[in-house]
C-alpha positions in Angstrom: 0.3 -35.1 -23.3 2.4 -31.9 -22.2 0.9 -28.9 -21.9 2.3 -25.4 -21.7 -0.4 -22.7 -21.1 -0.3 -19.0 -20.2 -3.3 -17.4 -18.8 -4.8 -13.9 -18.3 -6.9 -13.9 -15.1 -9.9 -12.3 -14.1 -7.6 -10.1 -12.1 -5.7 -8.9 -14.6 -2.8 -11.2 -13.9 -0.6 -12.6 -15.8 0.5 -16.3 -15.3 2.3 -19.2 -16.6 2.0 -22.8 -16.2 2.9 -25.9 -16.7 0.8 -29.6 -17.1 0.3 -33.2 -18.0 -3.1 -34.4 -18.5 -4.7 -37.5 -19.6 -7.9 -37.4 -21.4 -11.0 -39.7 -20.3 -13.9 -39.3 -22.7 -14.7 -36.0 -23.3 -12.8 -35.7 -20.1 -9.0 -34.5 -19.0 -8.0 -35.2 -15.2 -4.5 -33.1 -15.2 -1.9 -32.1 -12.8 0.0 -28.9 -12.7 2.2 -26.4 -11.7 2.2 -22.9 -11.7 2.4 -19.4 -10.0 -0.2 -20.4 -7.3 1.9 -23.7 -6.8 0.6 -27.5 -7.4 -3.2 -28.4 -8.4 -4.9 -30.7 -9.9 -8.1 -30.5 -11.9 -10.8 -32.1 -14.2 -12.0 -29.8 -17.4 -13.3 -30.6 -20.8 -13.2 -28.7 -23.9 -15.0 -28.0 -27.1 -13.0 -26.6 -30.2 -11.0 -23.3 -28.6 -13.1 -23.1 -25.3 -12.7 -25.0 -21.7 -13.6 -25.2 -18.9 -12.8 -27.3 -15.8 -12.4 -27.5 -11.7 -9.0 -27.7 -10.3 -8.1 -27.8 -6.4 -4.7 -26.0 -5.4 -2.2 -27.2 -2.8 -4.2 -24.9 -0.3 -7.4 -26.8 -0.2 -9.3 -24.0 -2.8 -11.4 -24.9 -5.1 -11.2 -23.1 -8.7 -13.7 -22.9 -11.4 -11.9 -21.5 -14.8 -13.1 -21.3 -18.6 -10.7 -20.3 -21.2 -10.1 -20.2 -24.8 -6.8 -21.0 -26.3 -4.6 -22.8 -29.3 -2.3 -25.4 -29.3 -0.4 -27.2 -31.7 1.8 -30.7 -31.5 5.5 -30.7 -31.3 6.8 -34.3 -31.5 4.8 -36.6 -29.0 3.9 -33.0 -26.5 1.1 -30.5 -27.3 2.1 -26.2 -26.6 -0.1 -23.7 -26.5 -1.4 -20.6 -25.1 -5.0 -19.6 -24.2 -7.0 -17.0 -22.3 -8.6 -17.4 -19.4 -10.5 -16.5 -15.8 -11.2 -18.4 -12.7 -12.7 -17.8 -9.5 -12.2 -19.5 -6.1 -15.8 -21.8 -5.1 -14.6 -23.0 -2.5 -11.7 -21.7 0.4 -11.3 -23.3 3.3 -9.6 -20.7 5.3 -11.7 -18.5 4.4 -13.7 -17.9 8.0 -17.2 -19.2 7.8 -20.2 -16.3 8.3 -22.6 -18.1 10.7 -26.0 -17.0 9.8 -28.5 -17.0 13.6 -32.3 -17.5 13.0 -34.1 -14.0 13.7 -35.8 -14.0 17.0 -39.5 -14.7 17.1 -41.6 -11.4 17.7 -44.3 -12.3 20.3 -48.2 -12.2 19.1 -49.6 -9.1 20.4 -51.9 -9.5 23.6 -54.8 -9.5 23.0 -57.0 -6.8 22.1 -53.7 -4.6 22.1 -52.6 -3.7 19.0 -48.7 -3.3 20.1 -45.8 -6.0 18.9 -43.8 -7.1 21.4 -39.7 -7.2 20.3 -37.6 -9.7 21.6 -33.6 -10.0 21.2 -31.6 -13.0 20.4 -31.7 -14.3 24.0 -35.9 -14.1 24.0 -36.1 -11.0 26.8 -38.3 -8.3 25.8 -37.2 -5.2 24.2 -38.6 -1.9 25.0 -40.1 -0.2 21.9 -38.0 3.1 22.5 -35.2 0.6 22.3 -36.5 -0.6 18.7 -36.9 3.0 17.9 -33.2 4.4 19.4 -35.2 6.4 21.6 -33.9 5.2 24.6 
């Protein structure tokens, strides 16, 4: 099956596309290419509305959901359909590495005070804490 879609994106972009895709149950694992260049995808559909998972030829991972109309001509399908998408997944996208806080010290006993410690464990002067100092 031949599919020729254009898309609104969540960006307010305009995009066209083109793509084969062979259904599998309720199922259609597709290729195509478009604006961003060649993906492939998984979605499924019910009536008007889909949705589905493609990865581009950049390593991203997309989640979409549309709705759209298409009609037969000969043995291909056309049609044209709304949609959005959003990237799940980048991987060039530079990872945020997320540190542990730092354990804050029982106070001594019979002292009421908590003692602050930074990332390394040394102590941290309560004026410090307090931009005091």
């Amino acid at each position: 099956m031949l599919v020729l879609t254009l898309g609104l994106q969540a960006c307010s972009s305009v995009g066209a596309g083109i793509g084969v895709g062979i259904p599998i149950g309720p199922f259609s694992v597709g290729v195509g290419l478009g604006r961003g260049g060649l993906s492939a995808g998984v979605g499924t559909g019910l009536g008007p509305v889909g949705v589905g998972v493609g990865v581009n030829q950049s390593g991203q991972v997309l989640g979409s959901a549309g709705v759209g109309a298409s009609t037969g001509v000969g043995a291909a399908s056309v049609g044209v359909g709304v949609g959005t998408s959003t990237v799940l997944h980048d991987p060039n996208r530079p990872q945020v590495e997320v540190s542990p806080a730092a354990p804050v010290a029982a106070p001594a006993p019979g002292d009421g005070a908590v003692q602050w410690r930074d990332a390394q464990g040394q102590a941290v002067p309560e004026c410090r804490v307090q931009g005091r100092c």
